[in-house]
C-alpha positions as CSV (number, residue, x, y, z in Angstrom):
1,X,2.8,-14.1,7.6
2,X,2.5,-10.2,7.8
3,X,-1.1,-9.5,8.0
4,X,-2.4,-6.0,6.1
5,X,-2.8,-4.3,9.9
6,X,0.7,-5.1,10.7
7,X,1.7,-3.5,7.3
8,X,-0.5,-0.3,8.2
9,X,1.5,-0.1,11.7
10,X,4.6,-0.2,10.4
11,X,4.1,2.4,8.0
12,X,2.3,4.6,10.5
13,X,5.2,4.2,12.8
14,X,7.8,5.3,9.7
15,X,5.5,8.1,9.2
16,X,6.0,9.4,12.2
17,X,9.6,8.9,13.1
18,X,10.1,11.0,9.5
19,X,7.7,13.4,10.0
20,X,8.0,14.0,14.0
21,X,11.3,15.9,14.6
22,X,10.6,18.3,11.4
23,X,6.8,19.1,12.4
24,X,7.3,19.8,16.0
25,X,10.1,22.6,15.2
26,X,8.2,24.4,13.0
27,X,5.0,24.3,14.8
28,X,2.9,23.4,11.3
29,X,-0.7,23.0,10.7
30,X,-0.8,19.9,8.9
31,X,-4.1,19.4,6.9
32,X,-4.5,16.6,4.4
33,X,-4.9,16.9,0.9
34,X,-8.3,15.3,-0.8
35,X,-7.0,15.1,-4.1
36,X,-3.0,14.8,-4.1
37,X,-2.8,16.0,-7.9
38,X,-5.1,19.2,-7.2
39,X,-5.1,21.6,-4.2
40,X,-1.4,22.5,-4.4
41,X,-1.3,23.5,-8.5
42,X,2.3,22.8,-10.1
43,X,3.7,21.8,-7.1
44,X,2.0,18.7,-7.0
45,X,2.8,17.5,-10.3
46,X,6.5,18.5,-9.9
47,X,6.5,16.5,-6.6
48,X,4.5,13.5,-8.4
49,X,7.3,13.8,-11.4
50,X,10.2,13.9,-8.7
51,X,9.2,11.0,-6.2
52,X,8.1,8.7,-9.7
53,X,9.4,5.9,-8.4
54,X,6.6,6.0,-5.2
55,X,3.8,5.7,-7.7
56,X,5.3,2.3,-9.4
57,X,2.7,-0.8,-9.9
58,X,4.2,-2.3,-7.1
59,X,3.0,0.9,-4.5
60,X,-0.2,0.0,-2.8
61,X,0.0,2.5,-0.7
62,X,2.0,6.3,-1.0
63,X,2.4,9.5,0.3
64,X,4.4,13.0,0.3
65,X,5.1,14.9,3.3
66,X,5.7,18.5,2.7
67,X,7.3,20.6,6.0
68,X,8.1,24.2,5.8
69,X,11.4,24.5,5.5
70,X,13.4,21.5,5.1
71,X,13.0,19.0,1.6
72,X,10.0,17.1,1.0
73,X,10.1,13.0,1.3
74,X,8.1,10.5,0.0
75,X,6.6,7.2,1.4
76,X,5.7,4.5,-0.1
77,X,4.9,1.0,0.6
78,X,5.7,-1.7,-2.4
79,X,4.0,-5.1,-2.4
80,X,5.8,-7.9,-5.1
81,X,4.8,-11.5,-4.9
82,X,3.6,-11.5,-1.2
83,X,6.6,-9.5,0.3
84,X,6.4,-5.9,1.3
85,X,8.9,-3.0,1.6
86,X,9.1,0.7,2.9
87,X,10.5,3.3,0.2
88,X,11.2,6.7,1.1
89,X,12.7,8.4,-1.0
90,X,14.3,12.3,0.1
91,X,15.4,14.7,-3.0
92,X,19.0,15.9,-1.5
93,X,17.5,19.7,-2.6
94,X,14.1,21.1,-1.7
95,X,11.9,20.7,-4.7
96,X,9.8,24.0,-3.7
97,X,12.6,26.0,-5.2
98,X,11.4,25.2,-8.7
99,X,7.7,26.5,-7.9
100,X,9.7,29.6,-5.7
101,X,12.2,30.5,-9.0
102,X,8.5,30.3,-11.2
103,X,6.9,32.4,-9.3
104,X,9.1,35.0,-9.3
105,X,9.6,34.5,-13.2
106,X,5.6,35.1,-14.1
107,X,5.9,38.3,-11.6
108,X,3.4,36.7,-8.5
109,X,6.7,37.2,-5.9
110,X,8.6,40.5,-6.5
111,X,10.7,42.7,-4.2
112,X,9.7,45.4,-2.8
113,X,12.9,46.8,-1.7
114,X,14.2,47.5,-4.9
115,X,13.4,50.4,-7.2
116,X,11.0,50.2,-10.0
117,X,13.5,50.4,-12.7
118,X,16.0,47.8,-11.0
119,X,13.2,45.5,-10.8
120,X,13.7,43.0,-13.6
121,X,17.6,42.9,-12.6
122,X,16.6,42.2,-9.4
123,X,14.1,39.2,-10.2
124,X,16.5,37.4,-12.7
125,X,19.2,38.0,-9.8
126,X,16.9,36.2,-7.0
127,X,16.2,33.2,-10.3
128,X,19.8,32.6,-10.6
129,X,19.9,32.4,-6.7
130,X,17.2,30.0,-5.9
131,X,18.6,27.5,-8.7
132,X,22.3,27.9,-8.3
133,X,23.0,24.5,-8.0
134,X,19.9,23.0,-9.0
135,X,19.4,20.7,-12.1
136,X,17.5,22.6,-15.5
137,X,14.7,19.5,-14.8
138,X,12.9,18.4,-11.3
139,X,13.0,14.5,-12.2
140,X,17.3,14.4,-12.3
141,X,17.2,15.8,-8.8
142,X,19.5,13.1,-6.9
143,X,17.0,11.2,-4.2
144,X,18.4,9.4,-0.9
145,X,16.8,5.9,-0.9
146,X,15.8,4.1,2.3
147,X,13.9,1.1,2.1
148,X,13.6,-1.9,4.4
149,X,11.4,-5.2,3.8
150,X,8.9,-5.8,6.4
151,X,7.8,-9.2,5.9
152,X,8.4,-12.8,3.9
């Protein structure tokens, strides 16, 4: 039988094999978040939407890894009648992009290469950009499942 540390090793281990190639090429400063539904604003609850399926009854255990630069993945590990299983799930387009087209729609991100009066063209220009090819709605994102059991 799978004891609870065993569990905790393997997930550790998955952590890290996910999170170690992306980390060391952009040199980040990792710092955990206290509270995963504050500190981070609407970016949070759209990653908490997305990765829904992490945050089932059967999760005892989740969390979201955010690098610079590449998509966001999930982790969770799912307990049902005494067996376990590893989850992560990867959104096949970075989820930031939503956040990055809103901020540019309430004005916080703006050019500043472009002249006052071509300013609005220019910020519904760089919308249309960032969500060419994105769905209208964060949660119909297509994810990439990988899940393994690990005990029983």
């Amino acid at each position: 039988m799978t004891t609870l540390r065993d569990l905790m090793a393997a997930l550790a281990a998955m952590l890290a094999a996910v999170t170690m190639p992306t980390a060391s090429l952009a040199q980040e400063h990792l710092e955990p978040i206290a509270d995963p539904n504050k500190g981070l604003g609407g970016y949070s609850a759209l990653l908490r939407a997305a990765f829904d399926d992490a945050y089932a009854d059967s999760a005892i255990l989740n969390g979201t890894i955010i690098p610079s630069f590449t998509v966001e993945k999930s982790v969770a590990l799912h307990e049902k009648r005494g067996r376990y299983r590893i989850e992560v799930l990867t959104p096949q387009e970075h989820l930031w992009r939503y956040i990055l087209a809103g901020m540019y729609g309430n004005g916080s991100i703006r050019r500043v290469d472009v002249e006052p009066d071509e300013q609005e063209k220019a910020r519904r220009k760089e919308i249309r950009e960032i969500m060419r090819g994105l769905p209208r709605d964060p949660r119909d994102v297509p994810l990439r499942r990988c899940s393994r059991r690990i005990s029983g």
